[in-house]
VOGU-3710 file (C-alpha; in Angstrom, 3 decimals, decimal comma):
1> xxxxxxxxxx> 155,490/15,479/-19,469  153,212/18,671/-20,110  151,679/19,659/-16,746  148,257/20,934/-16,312  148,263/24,917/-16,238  146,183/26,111/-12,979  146,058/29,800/-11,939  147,019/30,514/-7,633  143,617/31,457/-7,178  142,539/28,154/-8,252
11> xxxxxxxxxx> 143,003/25,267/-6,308  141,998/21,594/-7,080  144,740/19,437/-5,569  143,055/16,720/-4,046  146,209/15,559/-1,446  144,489/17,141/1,460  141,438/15,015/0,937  143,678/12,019/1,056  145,862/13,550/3,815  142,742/14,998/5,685
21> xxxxxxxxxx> 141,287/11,917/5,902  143,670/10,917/8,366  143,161/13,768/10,766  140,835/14,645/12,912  143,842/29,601/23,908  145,537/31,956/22,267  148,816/32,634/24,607  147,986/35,411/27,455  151,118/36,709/29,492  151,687/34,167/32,543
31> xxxxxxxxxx> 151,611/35,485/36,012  154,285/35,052/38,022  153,924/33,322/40,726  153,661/34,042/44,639  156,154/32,447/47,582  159,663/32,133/48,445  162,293/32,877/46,473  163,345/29,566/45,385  167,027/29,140/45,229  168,608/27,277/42,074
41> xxxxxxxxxx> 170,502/24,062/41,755  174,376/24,952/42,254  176,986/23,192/40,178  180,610/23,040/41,015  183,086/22,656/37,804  186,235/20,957/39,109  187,329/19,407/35,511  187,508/22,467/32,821  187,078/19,357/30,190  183,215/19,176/31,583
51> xxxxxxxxxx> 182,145/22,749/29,974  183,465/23,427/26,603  183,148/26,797/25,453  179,966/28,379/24,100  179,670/26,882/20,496  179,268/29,429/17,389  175,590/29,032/16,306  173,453/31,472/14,389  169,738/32,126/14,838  166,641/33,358/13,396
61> xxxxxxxxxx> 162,848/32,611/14,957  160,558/33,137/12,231  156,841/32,283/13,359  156,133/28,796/14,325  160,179/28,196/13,818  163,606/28,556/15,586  166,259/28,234/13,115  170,318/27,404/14,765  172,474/27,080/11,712  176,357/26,570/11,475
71> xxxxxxxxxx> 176,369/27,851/7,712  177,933/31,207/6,598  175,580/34,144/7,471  174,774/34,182/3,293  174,067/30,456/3,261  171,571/30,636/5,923  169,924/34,116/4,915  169,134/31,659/1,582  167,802/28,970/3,053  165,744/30,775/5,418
81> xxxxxxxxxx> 163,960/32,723/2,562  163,623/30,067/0,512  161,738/28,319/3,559  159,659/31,784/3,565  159,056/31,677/-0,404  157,682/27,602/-0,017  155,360/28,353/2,909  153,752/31,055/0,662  153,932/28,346/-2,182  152,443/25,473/0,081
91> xxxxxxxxxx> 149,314/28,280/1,184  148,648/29,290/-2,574  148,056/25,600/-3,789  146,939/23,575/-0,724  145,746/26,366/1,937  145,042/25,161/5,743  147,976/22,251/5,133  150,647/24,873/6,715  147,994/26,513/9,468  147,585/26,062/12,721
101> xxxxxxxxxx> 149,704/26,953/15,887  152,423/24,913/17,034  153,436/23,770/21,005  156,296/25,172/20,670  158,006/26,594/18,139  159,516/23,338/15,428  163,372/23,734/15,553  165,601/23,210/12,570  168,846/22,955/13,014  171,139/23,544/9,757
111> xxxxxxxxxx> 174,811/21,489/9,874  177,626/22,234/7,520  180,690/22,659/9,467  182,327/19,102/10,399  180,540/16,459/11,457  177,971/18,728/13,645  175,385/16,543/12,204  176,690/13,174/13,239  175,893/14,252/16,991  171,920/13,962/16,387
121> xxxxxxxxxx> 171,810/10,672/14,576  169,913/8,120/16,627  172,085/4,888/17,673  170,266/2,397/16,083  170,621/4,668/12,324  174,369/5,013/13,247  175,326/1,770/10,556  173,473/3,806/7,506  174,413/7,333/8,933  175,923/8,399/5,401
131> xxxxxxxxxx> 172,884/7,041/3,587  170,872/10,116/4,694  171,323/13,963/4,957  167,867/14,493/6,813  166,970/13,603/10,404  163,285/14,228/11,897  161,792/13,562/15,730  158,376/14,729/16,989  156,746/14,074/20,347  153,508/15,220/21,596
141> xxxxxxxxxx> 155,301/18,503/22,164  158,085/19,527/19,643  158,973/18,753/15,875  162,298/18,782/15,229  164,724/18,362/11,941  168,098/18,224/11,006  169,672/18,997/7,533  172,955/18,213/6,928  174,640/20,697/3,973  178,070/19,223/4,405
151> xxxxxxxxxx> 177,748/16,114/2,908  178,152/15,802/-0,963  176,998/12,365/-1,629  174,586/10,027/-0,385  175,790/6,211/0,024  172,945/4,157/-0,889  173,935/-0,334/-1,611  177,861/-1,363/-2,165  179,421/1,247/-3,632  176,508/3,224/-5,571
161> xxxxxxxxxx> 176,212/6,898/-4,508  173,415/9,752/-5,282  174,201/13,177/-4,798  173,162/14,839/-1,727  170,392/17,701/-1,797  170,099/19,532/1,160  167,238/21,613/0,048  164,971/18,427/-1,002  165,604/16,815/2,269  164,299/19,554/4,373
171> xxxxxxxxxx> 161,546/19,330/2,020  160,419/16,127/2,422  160,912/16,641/6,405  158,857/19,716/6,773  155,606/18,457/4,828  156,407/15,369/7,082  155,538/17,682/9,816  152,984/19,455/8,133  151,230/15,935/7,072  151,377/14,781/10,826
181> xxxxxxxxxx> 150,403/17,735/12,123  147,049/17,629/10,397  146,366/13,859/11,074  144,516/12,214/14,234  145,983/9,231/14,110  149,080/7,995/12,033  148,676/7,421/8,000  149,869/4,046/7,123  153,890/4,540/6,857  154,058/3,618/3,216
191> xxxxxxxxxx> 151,621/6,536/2,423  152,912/8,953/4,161  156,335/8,456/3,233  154,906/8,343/-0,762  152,921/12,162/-0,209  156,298/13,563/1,308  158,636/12,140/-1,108  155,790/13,943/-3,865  155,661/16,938/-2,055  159,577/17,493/-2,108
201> xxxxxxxxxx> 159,713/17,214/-5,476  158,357/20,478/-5,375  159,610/23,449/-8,176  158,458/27,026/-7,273  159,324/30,332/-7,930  157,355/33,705/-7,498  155,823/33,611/-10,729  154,784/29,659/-10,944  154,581/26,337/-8,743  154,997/22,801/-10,334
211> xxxxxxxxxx> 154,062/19,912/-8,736  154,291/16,356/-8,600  156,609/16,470/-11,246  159,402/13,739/-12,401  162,280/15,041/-13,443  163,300/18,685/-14,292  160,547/19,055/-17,207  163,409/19,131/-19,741  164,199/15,607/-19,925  166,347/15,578/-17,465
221> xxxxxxxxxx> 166,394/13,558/-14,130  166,308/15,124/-10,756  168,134/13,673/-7,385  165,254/11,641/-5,528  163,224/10,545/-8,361  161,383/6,997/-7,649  162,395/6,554/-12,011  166,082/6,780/-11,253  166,488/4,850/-8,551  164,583/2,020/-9,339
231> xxxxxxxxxx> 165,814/1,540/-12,990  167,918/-1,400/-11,937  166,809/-2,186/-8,524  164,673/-5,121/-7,817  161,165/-3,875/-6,078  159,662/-4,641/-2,502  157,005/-7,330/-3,027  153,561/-5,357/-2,489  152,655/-7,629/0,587  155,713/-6,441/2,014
241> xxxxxxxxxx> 155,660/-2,532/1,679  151,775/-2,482/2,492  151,436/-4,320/4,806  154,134/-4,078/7,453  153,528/-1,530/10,125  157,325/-1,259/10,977  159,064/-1,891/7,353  162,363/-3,669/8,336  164,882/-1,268/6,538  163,324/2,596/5,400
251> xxxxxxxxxx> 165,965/2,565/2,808  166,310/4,905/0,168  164,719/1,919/-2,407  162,137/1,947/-0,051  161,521/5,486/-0,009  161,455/5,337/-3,994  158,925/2,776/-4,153  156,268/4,306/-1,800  157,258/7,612/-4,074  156,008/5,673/-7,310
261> xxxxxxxxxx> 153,312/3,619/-5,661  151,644/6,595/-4,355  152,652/9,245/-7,458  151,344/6,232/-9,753  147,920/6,480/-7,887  147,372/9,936/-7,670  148,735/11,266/-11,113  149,527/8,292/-13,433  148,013/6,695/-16,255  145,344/9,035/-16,904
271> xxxxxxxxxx> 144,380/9,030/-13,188  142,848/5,715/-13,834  143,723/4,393/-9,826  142,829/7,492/-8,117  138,942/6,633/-7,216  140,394/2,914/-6,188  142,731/4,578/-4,171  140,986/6,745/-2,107  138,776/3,931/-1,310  141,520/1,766/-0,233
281> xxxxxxxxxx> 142,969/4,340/2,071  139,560/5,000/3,656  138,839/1,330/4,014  142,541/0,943/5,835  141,841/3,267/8,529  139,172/1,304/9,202  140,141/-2,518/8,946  143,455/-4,542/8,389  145,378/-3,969/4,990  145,122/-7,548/3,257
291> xxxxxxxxxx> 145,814/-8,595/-0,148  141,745/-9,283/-0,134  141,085/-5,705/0,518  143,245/-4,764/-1,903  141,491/-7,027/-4,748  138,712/-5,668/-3,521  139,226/-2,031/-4,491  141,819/-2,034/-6,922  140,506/-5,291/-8,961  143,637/-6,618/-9,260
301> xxxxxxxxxx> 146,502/-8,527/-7,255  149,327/-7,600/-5,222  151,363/-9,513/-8,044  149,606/-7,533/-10,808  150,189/-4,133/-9,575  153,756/-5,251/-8,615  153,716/-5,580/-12,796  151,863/-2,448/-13,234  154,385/-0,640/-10,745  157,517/-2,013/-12,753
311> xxxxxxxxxx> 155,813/-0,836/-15,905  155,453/2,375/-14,338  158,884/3,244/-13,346  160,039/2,292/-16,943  157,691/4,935/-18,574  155,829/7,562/-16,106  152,544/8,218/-17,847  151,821/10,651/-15,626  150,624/14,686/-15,623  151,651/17,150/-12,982
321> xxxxxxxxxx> 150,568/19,901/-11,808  151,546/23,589/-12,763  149,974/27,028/-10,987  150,655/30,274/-12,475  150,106/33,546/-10,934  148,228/35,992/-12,898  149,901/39,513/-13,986  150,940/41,375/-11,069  149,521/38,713/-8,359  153,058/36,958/-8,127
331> xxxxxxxxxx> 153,731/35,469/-4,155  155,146/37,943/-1,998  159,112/38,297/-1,777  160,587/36,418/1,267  161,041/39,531/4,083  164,053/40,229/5,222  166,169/37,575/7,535  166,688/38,932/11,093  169,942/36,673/11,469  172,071/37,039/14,604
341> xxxxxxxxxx> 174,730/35,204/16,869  173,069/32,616/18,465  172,961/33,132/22,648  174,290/30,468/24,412  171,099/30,010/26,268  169,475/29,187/22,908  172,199/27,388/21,816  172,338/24,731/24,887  168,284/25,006/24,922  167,698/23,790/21,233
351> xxxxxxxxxx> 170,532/21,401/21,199  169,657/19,383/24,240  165,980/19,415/23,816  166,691/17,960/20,043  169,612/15,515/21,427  167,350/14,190/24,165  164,512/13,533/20,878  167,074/12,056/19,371  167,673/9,392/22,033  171,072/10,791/23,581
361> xxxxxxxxxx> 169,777/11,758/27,211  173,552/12,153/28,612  174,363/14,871/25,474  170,816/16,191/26,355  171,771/17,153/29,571  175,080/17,985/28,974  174,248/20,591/26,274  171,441/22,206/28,545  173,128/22,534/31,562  176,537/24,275/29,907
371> xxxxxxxxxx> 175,171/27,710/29,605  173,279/27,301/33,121  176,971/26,857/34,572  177,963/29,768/32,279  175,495/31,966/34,303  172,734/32,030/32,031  169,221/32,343/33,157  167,268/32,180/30,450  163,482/31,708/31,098  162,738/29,347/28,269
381> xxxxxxxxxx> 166,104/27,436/29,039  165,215/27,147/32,746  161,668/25,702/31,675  164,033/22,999/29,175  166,250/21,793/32,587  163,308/21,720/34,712  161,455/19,738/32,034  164,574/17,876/31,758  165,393/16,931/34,827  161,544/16,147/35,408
391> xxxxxxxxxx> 161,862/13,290/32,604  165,107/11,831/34,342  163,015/11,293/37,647  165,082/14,468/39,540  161,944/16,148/40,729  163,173/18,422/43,161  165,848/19,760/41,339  163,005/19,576/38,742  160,862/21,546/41,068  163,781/24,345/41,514
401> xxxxxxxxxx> 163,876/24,658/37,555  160,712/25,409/36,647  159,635/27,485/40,102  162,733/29,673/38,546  161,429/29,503/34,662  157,619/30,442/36,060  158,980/33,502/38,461  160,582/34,384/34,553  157,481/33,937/33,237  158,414/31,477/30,726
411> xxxxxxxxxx> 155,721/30,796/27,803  155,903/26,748/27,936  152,409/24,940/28,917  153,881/21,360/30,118  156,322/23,446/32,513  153,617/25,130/33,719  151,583/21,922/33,911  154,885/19,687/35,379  155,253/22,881/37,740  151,668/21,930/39,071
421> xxxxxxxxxx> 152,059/18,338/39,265  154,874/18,333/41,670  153,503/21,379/44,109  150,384/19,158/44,197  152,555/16,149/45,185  154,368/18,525/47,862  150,916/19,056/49,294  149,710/16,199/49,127  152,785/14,768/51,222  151,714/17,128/53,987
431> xxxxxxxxxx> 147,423/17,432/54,412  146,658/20,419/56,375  142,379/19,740/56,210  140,738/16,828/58,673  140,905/13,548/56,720  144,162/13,803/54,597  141,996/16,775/52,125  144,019/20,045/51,285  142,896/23,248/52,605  142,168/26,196/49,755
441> xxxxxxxxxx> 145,575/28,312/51,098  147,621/24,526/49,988  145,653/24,902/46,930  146,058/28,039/45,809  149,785/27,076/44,145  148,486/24,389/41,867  145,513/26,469/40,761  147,916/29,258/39,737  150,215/26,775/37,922  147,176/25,196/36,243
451> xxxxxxxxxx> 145,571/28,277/35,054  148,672/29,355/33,905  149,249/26,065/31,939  145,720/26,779/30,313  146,386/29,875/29,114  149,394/29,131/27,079  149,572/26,874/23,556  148,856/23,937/23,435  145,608/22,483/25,132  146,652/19,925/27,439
461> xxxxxxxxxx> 144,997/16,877/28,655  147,138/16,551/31,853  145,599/20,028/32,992  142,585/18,924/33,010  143,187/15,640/34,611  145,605/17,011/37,149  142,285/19,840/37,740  140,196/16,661/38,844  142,239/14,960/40,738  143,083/18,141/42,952
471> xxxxxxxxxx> 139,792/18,965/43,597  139,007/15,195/44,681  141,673/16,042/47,158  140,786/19,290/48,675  138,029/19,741/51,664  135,653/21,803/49,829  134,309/20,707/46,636  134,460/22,478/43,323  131,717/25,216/42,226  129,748/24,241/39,368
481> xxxxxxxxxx> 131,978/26,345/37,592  135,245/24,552/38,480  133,567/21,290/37,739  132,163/22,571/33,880  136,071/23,410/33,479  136,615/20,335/33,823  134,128/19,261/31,263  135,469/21,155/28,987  138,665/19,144/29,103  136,469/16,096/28,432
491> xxxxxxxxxx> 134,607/17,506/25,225  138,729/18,861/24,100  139,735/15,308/24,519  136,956/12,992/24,507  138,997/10,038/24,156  141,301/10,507/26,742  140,696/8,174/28,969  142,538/8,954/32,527  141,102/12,593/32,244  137,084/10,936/31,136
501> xxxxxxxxxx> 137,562/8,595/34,312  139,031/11,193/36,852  136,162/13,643/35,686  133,378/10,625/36,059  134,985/10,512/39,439  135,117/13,647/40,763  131,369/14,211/39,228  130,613/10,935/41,368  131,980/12,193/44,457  131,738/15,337/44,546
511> xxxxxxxxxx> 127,620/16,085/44,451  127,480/15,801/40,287  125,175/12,950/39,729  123,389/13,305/36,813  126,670/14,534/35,023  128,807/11,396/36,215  126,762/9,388/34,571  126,677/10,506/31,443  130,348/10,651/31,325  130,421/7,010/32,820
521> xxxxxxxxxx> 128,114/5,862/29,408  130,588/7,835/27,244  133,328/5,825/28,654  131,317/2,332/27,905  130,676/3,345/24,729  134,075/4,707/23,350  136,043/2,125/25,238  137,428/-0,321/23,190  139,236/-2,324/26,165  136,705/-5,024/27,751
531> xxxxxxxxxx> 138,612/-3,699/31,223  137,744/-0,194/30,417  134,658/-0,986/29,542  134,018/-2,551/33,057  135,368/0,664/34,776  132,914/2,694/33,582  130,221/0,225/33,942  130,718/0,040/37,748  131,017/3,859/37,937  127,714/3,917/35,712
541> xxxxxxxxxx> 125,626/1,073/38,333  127,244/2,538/41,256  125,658/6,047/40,253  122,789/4,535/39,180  121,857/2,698/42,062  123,415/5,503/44,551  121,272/7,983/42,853  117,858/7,242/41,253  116,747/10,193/39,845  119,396/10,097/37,705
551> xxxxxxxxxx> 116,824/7,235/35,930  113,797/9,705/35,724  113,244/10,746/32,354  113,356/15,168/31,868  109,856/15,979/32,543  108,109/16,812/29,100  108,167/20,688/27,948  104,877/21,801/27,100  104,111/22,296/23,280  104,488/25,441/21,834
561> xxxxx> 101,606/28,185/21,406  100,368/27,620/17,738  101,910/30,849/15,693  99,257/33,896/15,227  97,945/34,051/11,498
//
């Protein structure tokens, strides 16, 4: 299939519309922070079989990534520039997909030796572990992905096999994270898993970038595509793969039909079902995905484009998508790899914060707390076991953790923010101000903590919230300008709902009026719970009817002096 010729400097890939649709402080140095020293959780090692040596891991932090790879020193310096040469690939032909700060810095973790990567597979994938050589987590917080380069083959049903590709995997992962990155809320699962499985098909060089191509443009098939897996495999019935939320089994037949549902859409049969498309996706974010719907912009029937699909795989009518640089505007060669022996601080950090994403909380805390008994002291590792240890419900040995990660000045906003939550708990367990309040000196802690937390990457909505809540609890109320930082949280994250109700409050309470109820009608109106609804209503009357002039219309601003001639 002859793809369309595009220069770099042109760009008219329409996948960030379709993406886009879906989506919706720079870091300063942290102070450290004033009081005792705080000593550290011991740990006494009476079994040598409970810390196994420091594990051989190498390491590379690029920006926005921390790379911990098991391969040969060559193997890795590869991969990692390869990563380098498709991030300058993905920002020639789709710029603003790969932008943006991160949390924390995505960790990849590269397994070849053994079975390293059997260790990170989630229980409930254990029974099709050797059907896949990719694993990927995200929380609010961190993304995180696993490649596994020792396995050759890929075990799909009975005893067919595909070849494993390392490479394409972390492919389809990373745009995963890209794709998710960019969107508000989540893209129906079908769709997103058709874009990535498109984007990893992905052929680039310096000189030229082909995309959405089947195939290796020679004839030839490629590992992964929808054509060659499908050949002989019966397809999901349309109802099925559109509509279900949670599909029962994402196997690699699922995978393939999303693939050729979505490629057929976007770049097959003369691009005939791309206008229909888009308006179905658009439409879905809005209301329920029903066959009706579907009539309704594609003017035909689930059964139909079942048909049309099956046609489809049998001959791809399709035309991708090639960019060529002009003479002497090639993308830039990869810099050079700043590979080194991974520290065992890094190594127990990354591992456990990854295990305990995927699901193994007793390996989590294992792996973290090895190198702590080795003697390291890490800052950023300190923050993990504090953050840790916070999640398991150990708060004051959580509280030891992170007081020792903030004295280190660790860059990590939710330690910073967890930090605050539980000196606000310690002084709120002992009120030093008439009435149960907190006096400014018990303050002072959680301020630092908070302000701190604000500083760093990301935004958080807890800082904000916790902000309100602590100065509902102190004796003097907030200035003006402690309350508008406040606001600010609000207009960040407008539809957060336990920071919009403990700002209403504090506004209520604490001599803001006029501002409590407008944030009390912004509740009503962006609630979509009837008993959220009624929260805000009662804050709203109770304003209302505390405070009348809240009622008065602004009194009218005189006209303006008619301009000279």
């Amino acid at each position: 299939m002859k793809p369309a010729t595009r220069r770099f400097r042109f760009l008219p890939l329409g996948l960030l519309a379709w993406a886009g649709g879906w989506a919706a402080w720079a870091a300063q140095p942290a102070a450290a922070p004033s009081g005792p020293v705080v000593e550290l959780p011991k740990f006494e090692v009476t079994d040598s079989r409970l810390l196994p040596p420091p594990e051989s891991w190498r390491y590379a932090e690029i920006p926005g990534f921390e790379i911990l790879s098991n391969m040969s020193a060559g193997a890795t310096k590869r991969f990692v520039s390869d990563f380098h040469l498709l991030q300058q690939a993905v920002a020639a032909i789709m710029p603003g997909l790969a932008g943006g700060a991160v949390p924390v810095p995505t960790a990849l973790i590269l397994c070849s030796r053994g079975n390293s990567f059997d260790q990170f597979v989630p229980e409930n994938q254990s029974e099709t572990r050797f059907g896949s050589n990719s694993l990927f987590f995200s929380n609010s917080e961190r993304t995180a992905i696993v490649v596994d380069f020792a396995i050759a083959e890929l075990q799909l049903e009975g005893d067919r096999t595909v070849e494993s590709d390392p490479y394409r995997a972390f492919y389809r992962e990373y745009f995963r994270h890209l794709i998710r990155r960019q969107s508000a809320t989540p893209p129906p699962v079908w769709f997103e898993e058709g874009l990535v499985q498109i984007f990893s098909a992905i052929d680039f060089n310096r000189k030229w970038i082909t995309f959405a191509q089947i195939g290796d443009g020679f004839g030839g098939e490629k590992t992964g595509d929808f054509n060659r897996l499908l050949a002989q495999h019966a397809l999901i019935p349309m109802q099925e793969l559109l509509e279900s939320e949670q599909p029962r089994e994402r196997s690699a037949y699922w995978s393939a039909q999303c693939y050729a549902f979505v490629h057929l859409c976007l770049y097959g049969e003369n691009k005939k079902y791309q206008k229909p498309f888009l308006t179905f996706l658009q439409r879905a974010g809005r209301e329920p995905i029903t066959e009706e719907l579907f009539k309704a912009c594609f003017k035909m029937s689930y059964k139909d484009m079942g048909l049309t699909l099956r046609g489809y795989i049998g001959f791809t009518n399709y035309q991708a998508m090639q960019y060529t640089a002009k003479k002497g505007e090639e993308l830039p060669a990869p810099p050079p790899v700043n590979l080194v022996d991974a520290p065992d601080a890094v190594v127990g950090r990354l591992k456990g914060e990854v295990l305990r994403l995927a699901g193994h909380g007793t390996a989590a805390r294992n792996a973290l707390i090895a190198p702590y008994v080795r003697g390291e002291r890490d800052p950023r590792l300190l923050a993990a076991l504090g953050l840790d240890e916070k999640l398991a419900g150990n708060d004051e040995r959580a509280r030891k953790f992170l007081e020792a990660a903030a004295a280190g000045k660790a860059v990590r906003a939710r330690a910073w923010l967890e930090l605050a939550r539980l000196r606000f708990a310690d002084a709120k367990a002992k009120p030093a101000a008439p009435g149960g309040k907190l006096t400014p000196a018990q303050l002072a802690p959680v301020i630092e903590a908070l302000k701190t937390a604000q500083m760093q990457p990301p935004e958080l909505a807890g800082v904000y919230a916790l902000a309100a809540e602590m100065w509902m609890a102190s004796a003097a109320n907030p200035t003006r300008d402690q309350f508008a930082a406040v606001v600010r949280g609000v207009n960040l994250f407008p539809r957060d709902f336990n920071l919009l109700l403990q700002a209403t409050l504090l506004a209520a309470g604490r001599g803001f009026p006029a501002e409590a109820r407008a944030l009390a009608a912004h509740g009503v109106k962006i609630a979509t719970e009837p008993a959220v609804q009624d929260r805000f209503r009662m804050l709203q009357a109770a304003v209302e009817r505390d405070h009348p002039e809240t009622l008065k219309p602004e009194p009218a601003k005189p006209a303006p002096a008619p301009a000279a001639k």
